[in-house]
C-alpha positions in Angstrom: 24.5 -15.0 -3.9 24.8 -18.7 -4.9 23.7 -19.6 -0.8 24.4 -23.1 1.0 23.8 -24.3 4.4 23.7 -27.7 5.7 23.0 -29.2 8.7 24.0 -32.1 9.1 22.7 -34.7 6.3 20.5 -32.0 5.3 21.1 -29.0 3.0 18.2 -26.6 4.4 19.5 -23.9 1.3 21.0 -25.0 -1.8 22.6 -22.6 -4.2 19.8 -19.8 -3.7 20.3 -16.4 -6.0 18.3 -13.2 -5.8 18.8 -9.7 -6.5 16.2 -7.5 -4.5 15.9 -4.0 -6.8 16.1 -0.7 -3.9 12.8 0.5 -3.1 11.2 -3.0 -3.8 9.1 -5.0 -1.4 10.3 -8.4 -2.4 8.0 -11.4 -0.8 9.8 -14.3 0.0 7.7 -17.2 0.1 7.5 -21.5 1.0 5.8 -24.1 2.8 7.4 -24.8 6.4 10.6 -26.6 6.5 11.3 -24.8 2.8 14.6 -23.2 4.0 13.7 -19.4 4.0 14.4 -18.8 8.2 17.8 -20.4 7.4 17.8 -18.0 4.0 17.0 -14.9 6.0 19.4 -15.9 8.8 22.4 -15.5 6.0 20.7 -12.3 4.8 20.4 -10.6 8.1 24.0 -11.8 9.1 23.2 -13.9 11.8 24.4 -17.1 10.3 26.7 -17.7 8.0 26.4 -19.8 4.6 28.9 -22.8 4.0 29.3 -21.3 0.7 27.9 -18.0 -1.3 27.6 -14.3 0.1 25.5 -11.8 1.0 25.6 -8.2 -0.1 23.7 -5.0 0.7 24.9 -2.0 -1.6 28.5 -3.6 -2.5 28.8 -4.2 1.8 29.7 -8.1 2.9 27.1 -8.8 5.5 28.0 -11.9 7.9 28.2 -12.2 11.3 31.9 -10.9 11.3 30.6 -8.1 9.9 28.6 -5.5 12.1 28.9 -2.6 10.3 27.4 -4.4 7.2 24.5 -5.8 9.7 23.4 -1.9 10.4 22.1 -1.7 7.0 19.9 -4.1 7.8 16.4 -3.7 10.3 14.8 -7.0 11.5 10.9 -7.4 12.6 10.9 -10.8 14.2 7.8 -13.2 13.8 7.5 -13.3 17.8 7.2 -9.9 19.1 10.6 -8.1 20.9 9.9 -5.4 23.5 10.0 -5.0 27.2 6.1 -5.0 28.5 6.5 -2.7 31.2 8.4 0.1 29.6 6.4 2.6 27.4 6.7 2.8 23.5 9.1 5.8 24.1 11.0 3.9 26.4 11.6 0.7 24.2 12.6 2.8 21.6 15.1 4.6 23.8 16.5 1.1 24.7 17.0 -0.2 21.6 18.3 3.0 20.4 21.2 2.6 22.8 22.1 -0.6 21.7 22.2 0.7 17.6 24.3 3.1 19.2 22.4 6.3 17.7 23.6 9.2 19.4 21.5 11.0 21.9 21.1 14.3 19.6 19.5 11.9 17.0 17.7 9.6 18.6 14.6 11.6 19.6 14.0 13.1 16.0 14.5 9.2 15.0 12.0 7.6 17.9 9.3 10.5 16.5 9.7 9.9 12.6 9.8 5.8 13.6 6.4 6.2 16.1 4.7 8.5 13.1 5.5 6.2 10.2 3.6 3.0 12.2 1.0 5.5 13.8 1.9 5.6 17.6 2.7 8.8 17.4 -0.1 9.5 19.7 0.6 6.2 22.2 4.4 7.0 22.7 4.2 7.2 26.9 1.5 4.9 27.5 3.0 0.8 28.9 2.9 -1.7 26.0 1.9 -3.8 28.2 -1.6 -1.8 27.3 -0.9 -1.7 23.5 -3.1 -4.6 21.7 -1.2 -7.5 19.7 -1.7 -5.3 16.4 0.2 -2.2 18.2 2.8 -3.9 19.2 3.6 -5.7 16.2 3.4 -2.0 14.7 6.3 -0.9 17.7 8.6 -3.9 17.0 8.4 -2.4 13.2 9.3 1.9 15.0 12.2 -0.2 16.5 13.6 -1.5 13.4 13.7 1.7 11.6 15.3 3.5 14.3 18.9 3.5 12.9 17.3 3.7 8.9 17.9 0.8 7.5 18.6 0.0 3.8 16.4 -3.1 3.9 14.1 -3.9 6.3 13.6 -7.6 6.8 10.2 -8.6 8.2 9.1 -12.4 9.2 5.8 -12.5 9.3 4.5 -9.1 11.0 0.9 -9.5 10.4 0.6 -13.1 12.7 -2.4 -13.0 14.7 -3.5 -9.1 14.4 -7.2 -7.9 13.6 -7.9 -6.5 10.0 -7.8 -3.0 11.1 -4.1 -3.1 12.8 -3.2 -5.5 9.7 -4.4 -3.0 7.3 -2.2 0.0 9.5 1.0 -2.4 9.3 0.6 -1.8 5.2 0.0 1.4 5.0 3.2 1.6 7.1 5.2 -0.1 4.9 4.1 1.2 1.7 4.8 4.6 2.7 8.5 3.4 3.2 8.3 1.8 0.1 7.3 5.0 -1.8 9.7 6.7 0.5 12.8 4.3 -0.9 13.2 1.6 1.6 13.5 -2.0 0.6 11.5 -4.5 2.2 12.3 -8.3 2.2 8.6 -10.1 3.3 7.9 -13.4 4.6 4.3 -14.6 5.2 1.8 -17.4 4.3 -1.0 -14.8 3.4 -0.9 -14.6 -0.1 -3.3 -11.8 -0.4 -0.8 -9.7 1.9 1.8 -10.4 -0.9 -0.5 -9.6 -4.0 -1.2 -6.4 -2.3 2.5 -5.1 -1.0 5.0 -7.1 -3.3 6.8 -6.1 -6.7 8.5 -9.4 -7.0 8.3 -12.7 -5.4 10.4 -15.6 -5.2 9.3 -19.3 -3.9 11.6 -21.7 -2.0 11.1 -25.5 -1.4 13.0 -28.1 -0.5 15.8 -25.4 -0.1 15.9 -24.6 -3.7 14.6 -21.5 -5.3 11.8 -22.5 -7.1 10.7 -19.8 -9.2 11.5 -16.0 -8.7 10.0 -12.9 -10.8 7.4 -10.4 -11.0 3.9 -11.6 -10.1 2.5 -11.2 -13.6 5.1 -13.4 -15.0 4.9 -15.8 -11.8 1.1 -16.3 -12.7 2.5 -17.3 -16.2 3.9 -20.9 -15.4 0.2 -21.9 -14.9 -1.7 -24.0 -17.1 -4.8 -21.7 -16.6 -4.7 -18.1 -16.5 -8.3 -17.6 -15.8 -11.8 -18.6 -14.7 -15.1 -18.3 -15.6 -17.8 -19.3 -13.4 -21.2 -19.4 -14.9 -24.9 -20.3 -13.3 -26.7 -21.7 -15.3 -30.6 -21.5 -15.6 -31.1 -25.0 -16.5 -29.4 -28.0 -17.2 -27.5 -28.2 -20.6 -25.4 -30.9 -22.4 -21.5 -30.1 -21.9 -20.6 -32.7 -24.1 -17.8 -31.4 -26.7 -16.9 -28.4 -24.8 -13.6 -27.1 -25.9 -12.3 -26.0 -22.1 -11.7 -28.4 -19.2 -14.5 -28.0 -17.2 -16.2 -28.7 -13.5 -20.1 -28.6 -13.3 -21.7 -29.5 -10.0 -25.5 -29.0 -10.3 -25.9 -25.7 -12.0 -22.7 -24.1 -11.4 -20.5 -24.4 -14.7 -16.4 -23.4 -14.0 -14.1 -23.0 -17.1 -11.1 -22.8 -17.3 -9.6 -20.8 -19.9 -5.5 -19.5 -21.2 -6.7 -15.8 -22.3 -9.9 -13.9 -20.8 -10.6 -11.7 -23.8 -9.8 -13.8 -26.4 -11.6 -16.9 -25.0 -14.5 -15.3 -22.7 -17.0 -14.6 -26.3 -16.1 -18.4 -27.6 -17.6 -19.2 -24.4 -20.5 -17.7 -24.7 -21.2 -18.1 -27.9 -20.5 -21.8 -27.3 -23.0 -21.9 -24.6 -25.6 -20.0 -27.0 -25.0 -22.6 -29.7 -25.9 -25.2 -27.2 -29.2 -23.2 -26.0 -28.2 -22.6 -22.4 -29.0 -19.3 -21.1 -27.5 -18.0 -17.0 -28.5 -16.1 -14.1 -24.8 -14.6 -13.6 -21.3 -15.2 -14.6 -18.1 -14.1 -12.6 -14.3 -14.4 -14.0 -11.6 -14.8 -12.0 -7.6 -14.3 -12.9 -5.2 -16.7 -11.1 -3.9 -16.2 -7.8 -0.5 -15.8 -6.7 -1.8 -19.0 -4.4 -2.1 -21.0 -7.6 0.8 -20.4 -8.5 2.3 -21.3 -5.1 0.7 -24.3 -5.2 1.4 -25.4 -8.5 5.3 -24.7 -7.4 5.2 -26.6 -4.4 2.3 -29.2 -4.7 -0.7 -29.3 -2.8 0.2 -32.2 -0.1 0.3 -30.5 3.9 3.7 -30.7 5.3 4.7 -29.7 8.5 
């Protein structure tokens, strides 16, 4: 796609690429101010680059280009839906503007309300629906005129566990049922559970963009170990870099199986015996941060 956009002095993307495979939920992730609204503006045709393209099964998408925008379904961060109307309703309305024909339209508002779980809520107000609910309609509304990618900013901001939980199993059924999903989000567990492949943006670049094994790759340390210990023990000459506060011993090492034995047999040539020991892979989170850095920008 080779993307640009500046404003002004500043170039919010510069020269970001990515192919997003069909059927793929591809997380799209950076600290604030990294460039991906401005990214997913270009994607979604709502802005257009100063240079690059955009292109959804061999069709242009810009703003010039509505028929190219229908491939696309967009669940905004804040949520989109009149209060008063019922979920049927809103889906009627924004059926109208897609322009989906009225011998359609109802066997589309039924699959959309099933697939998030509404199903049974369809004439109640939404002004009644809780925060999780809703978020769950603004996602019926976006697959109303079936999308080939469905773009979604952050759909999970400020729901409980439960209606968090409903929102995935939504969208890995459409996953498994072909769609394509483009995900933004700061939960990193959301990503590890939903996402094939992930790219990271800063500083309007494309830092890093692959599957999530190979992401957790470009990390010094590939694993963990943490070890209680029974009693205090000399770590002098240990082979791994290590914290120990009080009792608690963490290692880091490069390969679980290989390295996890030495350890121990390390530790049993120094004499130390342990109450428990837990291992840990690296997270998706490290990785981030190890991308990015660890300072808070807003």
């Amino acid at each position: 796609m080779n993307l640009r956009k500046r404003f002004g002095p500043i170039e919010a993307v510069s020269d970001v690429s990515f192919t997003i495979p069909k059927g793929c939920c591809f997380g799209l992730l950076g600290p604030n101010g990294a460039g991906k609204t401005t990214a997913i503006s270009m994607i979604c045709g709502t802005l257009d680059p100063d240079s690059g393209s955009v292109s959804i099964l061999g069709e242009p998408i810009s703003t010039k280009n509505p028929h190219g925008r229908r491939q696309i379904g967009y669940v905004p961060q804040e949520i989109a839906l009149y209060e008063p109307l019922t979920a049927h309703d809103n889906l009627r309305f924004f059926g109208a503007l897609y322009g989906i024909d009225d011998n359609v339209l109802p066997a589309r508002m039924s699959s959309a309300l099933t697939t998030v779980g509404l199903d049974d809520r369809a004439d109640e107000p939404v002004k009644n629906f809780s925060g999780g609910m809703k978020r769950r309609l603004n996602i019926a509304i976006a697959l109303l005129h079936e999308p080939q990618l469905l773009v979604l900013d952050e759909p999970t901001v400020g729901v409980d566990p439960q209606s968090r939980n409903a929102i995935f199993d939504a969208l890995l059924a459409l996953k498994a049922k072909g769609t394509t999903l483009l995900y933004t989000t700061h939960y990193m567990e959301e990503v590890e559970r939903l996402c094939d492949r992930v790219a990271v943006m800063d500083h309007g670049k494309l830092m890093a963009e692959d599957s999530q094994q190979n992401l957790k790759k470009l990390i010094p340390t590939q694993s963990r170990v943490t070890i209680d210990l029974s009693e205090a023990v000399d770590m002098e000459g240990c082979p791994w870099p290590l914290t120990l506060e009080e009792l608690k011993l963490t290692l880091d090492v490069k390969d679980m199986n290989a390295d996890l034995p030495e350890v121990l047999n390390w530790l049993k040539s120094k004499g130390a015996t342990y109450q428990s020991l837990e291992t840990q892979k690296a997270s998706l989170e490290e990785v981030f941060l190890h991308l990015t850095g660890r300072a808070l920008r807003d």
